[in-house]
C-alpha positions as CSV (number, residue, x, y, z in Angstrom):
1,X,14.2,-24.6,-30.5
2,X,13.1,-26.5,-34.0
3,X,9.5,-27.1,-34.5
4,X,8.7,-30.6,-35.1
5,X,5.5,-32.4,-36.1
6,X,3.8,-35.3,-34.3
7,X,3.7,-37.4,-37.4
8,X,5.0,-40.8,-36.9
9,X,6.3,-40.2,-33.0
10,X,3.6,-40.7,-30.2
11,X,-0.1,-41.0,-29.5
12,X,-1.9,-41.3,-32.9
13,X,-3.3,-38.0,-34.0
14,X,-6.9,-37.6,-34.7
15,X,-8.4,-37.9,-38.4
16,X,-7.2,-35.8,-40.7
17,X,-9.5,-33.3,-42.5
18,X,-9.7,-34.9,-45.4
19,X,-10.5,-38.4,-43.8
20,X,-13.2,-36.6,-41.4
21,X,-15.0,-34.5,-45.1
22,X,-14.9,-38.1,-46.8
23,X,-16.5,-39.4,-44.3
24,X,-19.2,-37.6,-44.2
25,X,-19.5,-37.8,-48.0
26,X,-19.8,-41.1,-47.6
27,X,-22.2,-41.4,-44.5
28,X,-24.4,-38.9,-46.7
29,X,-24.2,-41.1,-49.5
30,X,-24.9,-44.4,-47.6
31,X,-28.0,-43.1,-46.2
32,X,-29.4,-41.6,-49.2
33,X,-28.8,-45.1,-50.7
34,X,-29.9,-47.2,-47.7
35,X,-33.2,-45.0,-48.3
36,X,-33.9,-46.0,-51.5
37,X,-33.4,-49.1,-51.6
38,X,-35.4,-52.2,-51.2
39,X,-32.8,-55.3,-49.9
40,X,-33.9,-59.0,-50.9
41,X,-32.5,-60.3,-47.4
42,X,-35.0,-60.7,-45.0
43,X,-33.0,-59.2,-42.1
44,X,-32.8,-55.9,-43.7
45,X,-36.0,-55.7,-45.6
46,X,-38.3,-52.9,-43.9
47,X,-35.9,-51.7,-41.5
48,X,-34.5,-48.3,-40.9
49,X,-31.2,-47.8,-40.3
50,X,-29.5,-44.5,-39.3
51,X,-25.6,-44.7,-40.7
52,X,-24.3,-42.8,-37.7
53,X,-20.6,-42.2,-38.6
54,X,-18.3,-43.3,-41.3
55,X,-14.4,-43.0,-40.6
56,X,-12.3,-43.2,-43.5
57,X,-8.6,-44.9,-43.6
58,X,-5.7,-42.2,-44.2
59,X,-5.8,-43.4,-47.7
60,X,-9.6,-43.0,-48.1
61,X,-9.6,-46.5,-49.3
62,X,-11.3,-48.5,-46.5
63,X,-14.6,-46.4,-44.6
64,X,-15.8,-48.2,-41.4
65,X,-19.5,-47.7,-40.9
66,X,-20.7,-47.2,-37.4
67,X,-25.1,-47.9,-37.8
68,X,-27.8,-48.3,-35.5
69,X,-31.2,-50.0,-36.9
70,X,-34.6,-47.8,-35.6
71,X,-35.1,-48.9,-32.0
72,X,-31.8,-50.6,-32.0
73,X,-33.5,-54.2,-32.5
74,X,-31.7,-57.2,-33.7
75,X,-28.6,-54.9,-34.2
76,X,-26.3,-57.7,-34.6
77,X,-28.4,-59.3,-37.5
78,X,-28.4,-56.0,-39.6
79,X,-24.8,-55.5,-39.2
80,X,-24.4,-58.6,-40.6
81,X,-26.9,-58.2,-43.4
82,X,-25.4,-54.9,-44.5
83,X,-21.9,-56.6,-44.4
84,X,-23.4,-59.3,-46.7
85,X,-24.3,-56.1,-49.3
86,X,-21.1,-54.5,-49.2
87,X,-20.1,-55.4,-53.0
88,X,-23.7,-53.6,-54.0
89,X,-23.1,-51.0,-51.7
90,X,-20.0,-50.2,-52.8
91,X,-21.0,-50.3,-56.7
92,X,-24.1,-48.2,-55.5
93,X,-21.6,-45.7,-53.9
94,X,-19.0,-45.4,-56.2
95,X,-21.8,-43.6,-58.7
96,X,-22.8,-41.6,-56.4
97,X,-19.4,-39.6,-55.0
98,X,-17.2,-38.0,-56.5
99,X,-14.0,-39.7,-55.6
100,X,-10.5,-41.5,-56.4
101,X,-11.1,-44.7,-55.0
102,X,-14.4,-46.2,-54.1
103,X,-13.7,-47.2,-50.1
104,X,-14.2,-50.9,-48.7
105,X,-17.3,-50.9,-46.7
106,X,-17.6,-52.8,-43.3
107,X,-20.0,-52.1,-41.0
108,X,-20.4,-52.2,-37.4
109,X,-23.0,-51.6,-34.3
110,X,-22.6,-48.3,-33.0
111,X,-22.4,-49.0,-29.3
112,X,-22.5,-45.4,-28.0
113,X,-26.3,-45.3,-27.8
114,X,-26.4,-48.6,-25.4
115,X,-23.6,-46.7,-23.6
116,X,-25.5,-43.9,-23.3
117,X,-28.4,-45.9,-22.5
118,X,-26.8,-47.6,-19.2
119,X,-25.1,-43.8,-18.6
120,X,-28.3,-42.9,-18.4
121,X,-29.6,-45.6,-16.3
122,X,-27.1,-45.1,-13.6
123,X,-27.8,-41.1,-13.2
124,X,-31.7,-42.4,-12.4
125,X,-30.0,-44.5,-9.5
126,X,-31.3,-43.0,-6.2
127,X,-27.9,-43.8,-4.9
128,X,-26.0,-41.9,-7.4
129,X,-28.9,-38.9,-7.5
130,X,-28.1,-38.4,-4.3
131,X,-24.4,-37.6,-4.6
132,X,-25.9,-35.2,-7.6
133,X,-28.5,-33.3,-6.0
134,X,-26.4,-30.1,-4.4
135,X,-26.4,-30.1,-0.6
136,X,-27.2,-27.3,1.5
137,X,-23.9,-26.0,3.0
138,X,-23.7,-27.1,6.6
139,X,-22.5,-24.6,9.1
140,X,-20.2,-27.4,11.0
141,X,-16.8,-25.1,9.9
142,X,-18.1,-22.2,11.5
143,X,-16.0,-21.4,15.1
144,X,-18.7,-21.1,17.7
145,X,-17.5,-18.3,20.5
């Protein structure tokens, strides 16, 4: 039997190594700048923002930039402020990794906190706790004589 590789046949492999280490090269670098700096726009001025993952294109040119602002307020309006920055960003970056190419920023909402969130909110549902609490076993299989 001849071993073959999954590249190019299938269900799309995961990130590669070397997309998932510049990735977090990036993400380290992002926040490190979004720390330091002060922005002009008023959407993005005093706000916190945690870059939670960066996934990098196969050819580690474009890096898509999952965030969450603190307390996950006016999520929408950072996103777009950040996307606004993307050309500073990106010169801001590109000084501070050691890299090729300098990736293409764009940024989006990380949804998996408000998923978790309404996960969360259905596991405090007294009709779901109930079928999650363990039952005592009930005797009903046993044969009576």
């Amino acid at each position: 039997m001849k071993h073959t590789t999954s590249k190019g046949r299938g269900a799309p492999a995961g990130p590669s190594q070397r997309q998932l280490r510049a990735g977090e090269l990036v993400r380290h670098a992002l926040v490190e700048i979004l720390r330091e700096e002060d922005f002009d726009d008023p959407t993005l001025h005093g706000v916190s923002v945690t870059v939670t993952e960066v996934r990098m294109s196969p050819d580690l040119k474009h890096a898509v930039c999952f965030v969450e602002p603190l307390g996950g307020e006016h999520a929408a309006d950072v996103v777009k402020g950040l996307n606004r920055h993307t050309k500073f960003l990106r010169g801001r970056l590109g000084r501070m990794i050691d890299m090729k190419f300098t990736p293409d920023l764009k940024f989006l909402h990380d949804e998996s906190f408000d998923e978790a969130e309404r996960i969360g909110r259905l596991f405090d549902d007294p009709k779901v706790r109930q079928d999650l609490t363990p039952q005592p076993p009930s005797d009903s299989w046993k044969d009576e004589d």
